[in-house]
C-alpha positions as a Markdown table, in Angstrom:
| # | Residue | x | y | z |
|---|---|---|---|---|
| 1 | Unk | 4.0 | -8.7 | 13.3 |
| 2 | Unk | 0.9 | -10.6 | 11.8 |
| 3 | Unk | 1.7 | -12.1 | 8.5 |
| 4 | Unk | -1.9 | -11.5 | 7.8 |
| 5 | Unk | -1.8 | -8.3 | 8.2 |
| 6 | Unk | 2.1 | -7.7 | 6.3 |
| 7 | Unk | 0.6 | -9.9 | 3.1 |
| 8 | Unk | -2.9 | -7.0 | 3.4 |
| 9 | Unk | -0.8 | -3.9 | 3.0 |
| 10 | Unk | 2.1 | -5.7 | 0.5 |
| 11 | Unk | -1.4 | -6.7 | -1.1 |
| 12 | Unk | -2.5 | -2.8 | -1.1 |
| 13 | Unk | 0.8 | -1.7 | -2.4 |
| 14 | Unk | 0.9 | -3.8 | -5.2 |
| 15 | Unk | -3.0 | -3.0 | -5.9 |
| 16 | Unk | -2.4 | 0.8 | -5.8 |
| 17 | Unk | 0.7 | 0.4 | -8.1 |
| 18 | Unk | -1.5 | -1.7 | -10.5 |
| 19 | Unk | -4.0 | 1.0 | -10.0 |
| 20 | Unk | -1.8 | 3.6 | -10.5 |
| 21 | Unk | -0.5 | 2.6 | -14.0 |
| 22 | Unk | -3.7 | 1.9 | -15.2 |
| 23 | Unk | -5.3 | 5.1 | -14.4 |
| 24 | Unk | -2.4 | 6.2 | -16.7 |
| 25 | Unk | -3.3 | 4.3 | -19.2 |
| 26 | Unk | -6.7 | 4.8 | -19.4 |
| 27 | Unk | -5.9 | 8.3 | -18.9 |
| 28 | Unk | -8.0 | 8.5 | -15.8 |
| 29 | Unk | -6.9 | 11.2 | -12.5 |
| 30 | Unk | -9.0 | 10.0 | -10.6 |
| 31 | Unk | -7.6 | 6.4 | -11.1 |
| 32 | Unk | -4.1 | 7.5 | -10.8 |
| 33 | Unk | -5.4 | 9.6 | -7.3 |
| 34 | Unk | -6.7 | 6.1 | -5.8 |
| 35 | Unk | -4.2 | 4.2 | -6.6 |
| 36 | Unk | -1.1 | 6.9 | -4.8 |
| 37 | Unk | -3.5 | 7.2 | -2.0 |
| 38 | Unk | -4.2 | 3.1 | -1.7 |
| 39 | Unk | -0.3 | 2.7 | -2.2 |
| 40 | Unk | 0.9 | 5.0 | 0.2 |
| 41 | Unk | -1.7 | 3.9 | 2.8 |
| 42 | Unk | 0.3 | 0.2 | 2.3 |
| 43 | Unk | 3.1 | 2.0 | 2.8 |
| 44 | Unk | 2.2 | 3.8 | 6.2 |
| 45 | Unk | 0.4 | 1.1 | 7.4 |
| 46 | Unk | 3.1 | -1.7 | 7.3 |
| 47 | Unk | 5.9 | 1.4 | 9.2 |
| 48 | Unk | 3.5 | 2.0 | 11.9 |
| 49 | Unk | 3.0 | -1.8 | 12.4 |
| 50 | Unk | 6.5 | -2.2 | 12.1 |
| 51 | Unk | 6.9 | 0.7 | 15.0 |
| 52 | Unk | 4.3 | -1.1 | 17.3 |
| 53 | Unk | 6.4 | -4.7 | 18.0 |
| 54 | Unk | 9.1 | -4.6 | 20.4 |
| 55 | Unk | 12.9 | -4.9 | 18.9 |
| 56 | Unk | 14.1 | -8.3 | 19.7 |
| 57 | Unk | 18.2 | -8.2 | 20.1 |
C-alpha cells in the first residue's frame, strides 16, 4: 500500500476524532456529524486499500 495514501486516511481519522470532540465541546451537531463521517471515511478507506494489495506469504 502507498504510505502516502495510509499517512492521508490515519491523517483523516485523527482529524475527525479532533473534530468530533470539539463539536462536543462547543456543543455543535453538526461538528460532531463531520467529524464521525470524516472518521469513518479514514476508517473505510484504509480497509478497502488494505483489500486491494495482494497477500504476500
Amino acid at each position: 500500500m502507498n504510505k502516502i495514501k495510509l499517512s492521508c486516511f490515519v491523517f483523516a481519522i485523527l482529524l475527525g476524532a479532533f473534530m468530533f470532540i470539539y463539536g462536543g465541546m462547543d456543543d455543535s451537531p453538526g461538528g460532531q456529524l463531520l467529524g464521525l463521517v470524516v472518521g469513518i471515511l479514514g476508517i473505510v478507506g484504509i480497509i478497502r486499500s488494505r483489500k486491494k494489495t495482494p497477500t504476500q506469504v
